[in-house]
N, C-alpha and C positions, 0 to 999 in steps of 0.2 A: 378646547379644540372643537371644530365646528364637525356636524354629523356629518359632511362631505367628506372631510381628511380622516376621521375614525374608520371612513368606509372603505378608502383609499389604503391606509394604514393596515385593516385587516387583511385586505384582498392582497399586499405583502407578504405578509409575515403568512398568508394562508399558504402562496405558492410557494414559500420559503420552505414548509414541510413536505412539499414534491423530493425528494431527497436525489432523487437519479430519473435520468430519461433512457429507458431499457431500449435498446435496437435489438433485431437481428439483423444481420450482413449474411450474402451468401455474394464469395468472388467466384467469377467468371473462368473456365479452364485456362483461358487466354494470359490472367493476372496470373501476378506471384505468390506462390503458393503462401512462401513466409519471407521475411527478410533473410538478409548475409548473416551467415551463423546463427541462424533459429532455427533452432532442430527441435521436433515434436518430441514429444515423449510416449512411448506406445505404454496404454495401458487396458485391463483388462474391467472387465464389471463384475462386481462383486469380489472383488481380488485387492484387498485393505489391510493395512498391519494395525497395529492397535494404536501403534504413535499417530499413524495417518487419523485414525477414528479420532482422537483427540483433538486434532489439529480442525478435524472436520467440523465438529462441535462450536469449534471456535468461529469459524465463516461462516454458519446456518446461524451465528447469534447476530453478526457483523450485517450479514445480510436478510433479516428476519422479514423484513419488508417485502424482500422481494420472492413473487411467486410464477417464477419462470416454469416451462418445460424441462423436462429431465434433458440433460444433454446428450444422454442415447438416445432419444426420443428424434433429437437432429439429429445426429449420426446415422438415423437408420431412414429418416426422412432426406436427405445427402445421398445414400445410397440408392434410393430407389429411383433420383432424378440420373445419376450418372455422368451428369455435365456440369457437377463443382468442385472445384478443388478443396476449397477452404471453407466451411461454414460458423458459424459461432455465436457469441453474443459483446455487445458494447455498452458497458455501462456511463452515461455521461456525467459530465461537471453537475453537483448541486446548483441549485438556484440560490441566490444570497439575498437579504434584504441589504439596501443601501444606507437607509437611515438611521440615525442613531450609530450607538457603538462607542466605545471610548478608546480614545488614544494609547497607543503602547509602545514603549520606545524599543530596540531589535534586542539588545538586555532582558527586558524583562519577560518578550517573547522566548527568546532562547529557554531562561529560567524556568519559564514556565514550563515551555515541553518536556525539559531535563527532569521538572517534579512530577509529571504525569508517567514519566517512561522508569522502568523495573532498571535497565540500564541503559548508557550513552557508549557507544562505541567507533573508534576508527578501523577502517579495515581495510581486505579485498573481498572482493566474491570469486572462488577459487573453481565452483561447478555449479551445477542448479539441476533440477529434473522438476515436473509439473507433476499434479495429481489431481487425482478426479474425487471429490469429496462423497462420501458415503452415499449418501442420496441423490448423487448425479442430476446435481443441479449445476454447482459449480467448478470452478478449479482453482487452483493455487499453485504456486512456485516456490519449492525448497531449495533455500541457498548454503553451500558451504560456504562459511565467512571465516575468513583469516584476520583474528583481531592481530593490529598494532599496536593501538593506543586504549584505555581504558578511561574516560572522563566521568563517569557515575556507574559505580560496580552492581552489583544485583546482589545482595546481601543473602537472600537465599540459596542463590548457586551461583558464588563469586567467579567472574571469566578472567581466566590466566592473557597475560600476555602472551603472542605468538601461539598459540593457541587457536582452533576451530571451532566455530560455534555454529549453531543449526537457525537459520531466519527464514520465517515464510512473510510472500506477500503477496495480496490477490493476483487473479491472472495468472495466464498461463498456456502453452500450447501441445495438445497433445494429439494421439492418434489410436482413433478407437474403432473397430473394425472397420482399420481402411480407410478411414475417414478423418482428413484434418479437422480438427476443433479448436478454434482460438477463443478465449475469455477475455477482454478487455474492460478492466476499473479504471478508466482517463483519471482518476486522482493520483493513482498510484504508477508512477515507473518502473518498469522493467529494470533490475540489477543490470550491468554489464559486467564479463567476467574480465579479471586484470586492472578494473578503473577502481580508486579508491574512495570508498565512502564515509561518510558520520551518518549516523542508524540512531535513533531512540527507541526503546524495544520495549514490549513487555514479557514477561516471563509465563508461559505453559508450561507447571511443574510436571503436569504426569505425559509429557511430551518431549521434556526437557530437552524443552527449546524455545524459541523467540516467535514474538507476531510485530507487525509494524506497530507502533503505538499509536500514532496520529497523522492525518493524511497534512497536517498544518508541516510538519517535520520531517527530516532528510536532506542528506546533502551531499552533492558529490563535487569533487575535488578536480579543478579544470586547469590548466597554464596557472597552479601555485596558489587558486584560491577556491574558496568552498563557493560552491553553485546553489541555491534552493532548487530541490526537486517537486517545491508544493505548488499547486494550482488555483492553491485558493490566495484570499490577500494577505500576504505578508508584509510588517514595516518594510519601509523604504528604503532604510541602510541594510536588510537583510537581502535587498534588488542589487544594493552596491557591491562587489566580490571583493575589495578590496577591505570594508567594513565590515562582510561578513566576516570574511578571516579574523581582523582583530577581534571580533565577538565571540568567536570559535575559540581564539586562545585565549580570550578572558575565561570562558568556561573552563577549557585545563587547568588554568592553574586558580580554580575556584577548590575551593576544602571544603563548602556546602552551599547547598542551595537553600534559598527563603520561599518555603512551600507553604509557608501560615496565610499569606494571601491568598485570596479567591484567585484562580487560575483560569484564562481563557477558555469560555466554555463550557465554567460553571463547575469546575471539577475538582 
């Protein structure tokens, strides 16, 4: 390869390591505060349960990169302008390289998130509330999930059918002295309560509860077929809702996955 494209090639794979493009947003009194049924969650500083601190531990890893302002620090900069409703932060799409890469058919996609995730779950999301992580940097959203269906169990702490289980996942809106704070990770979707999902999760023992496992994963359930909720690229038949489905029921009624391959991602 000639020293032009080696140079061309790094200056890729260099911005490829930008991982997020961090905004602040401050909306105007005039805009909407939050969408239809997005309701903030008031919470206080300093005021954390111990599952929360866990939980916390967990998104100061996810996000180690990132060295935002505490978000009381907006809150109380918010305050002192008077004229915003809404302040917060937005975290953008990664950068990808284009080149290279090997082919993967929506099978072996699926397979692979299903061996990366502690469990595969169908459900609803029944409530949710947000929290402000220990260090008030970031936030997150705790969802009660109503599993349905059970496609790869958590052998650690096997989830019943019909049954509630605890899912967070970045993002989140809440209200801290008086002040809306919205968090937004564009990788990751917002739950809706009532709409049915497939979830790949990992397991937080001393929280006992769930974290999203992969932002490549997720899916929710539209007119009869699974939707990808991912942002980044997924095979082509996983675009198809009609293929995803059948991909979705070949995993039910799969009795194991083939995790001895290297797995997207390197994992």
């Amino acid at each position: 390869m000639h020293k032009r494209q080696l140079t061309i090639v790094g200056i890729i794979l260099t911005a490829a390591t930008i991982l997020f493009a961090i905004t602040t947003y401050r909306q105007q009194a005039q805009d909407k505060v939050t969408p239809q049924n997005d309701e903030a969650t008031v919470v206080y500083k300093g005021q954390i349960t111990e599952k929360q601190r866990h939980y916390s531990k967990e998104y100061k890893t996810l996000y180690s990169y990132r060295k935002g302002n505490k978000l009381t620090e907006l809150s109380e900069s918010g305050k002192r302008r008077g004229n915003r409703k809404e302040i917060g932060v937005s975290l953008g799409i990664p950068l990808i390289p284009t080149v290279g890469g090997s082919v993967i058919t929506g099978s072996e996609f699926v397979n692979n998130l299903a061996c990366k995730a502690n469990a595969v779950v169908i459900g609803s999301v029944k409530s949710k509330i947000a929290h402000l992580t220990e260090d008030e940097t970031f936030v997150y959203t705790e969802y009660e999930f109503s599993v349905s269906d059970v496609l790869k169990n958590n052998s650690a702490s096997p989830v019943e059918i019909n049954k509630t289980i605890q899912i967070t996942r970045p993002g989140g809106l809440i209200k801290l002295d008086d002040q809306i704070i919205r968090v937004v990770d564009q990788l990751y979707e917002q739950l809706e309560t009532n709409k049915e999902y497939l979830l790949f999760l990992n397991f937080i023992p001393d929280a006992n509860g769930y974290v999203v496992s992969s932002a490549e994963g997720d899916f929710v359930l539209a007119n009869g077929s699974f939707r990808t909720l991912s942002k980044l690229r997924v095979p082509e038949e996983l675009m198809n809702e009609n293929k995803s489905l059948r991909l979705i029921n070949s995993l039910r009624n799969s009795t194991q996955f083939d995790c001895n391959k290297k797995s997207i991602g390197g994992n």
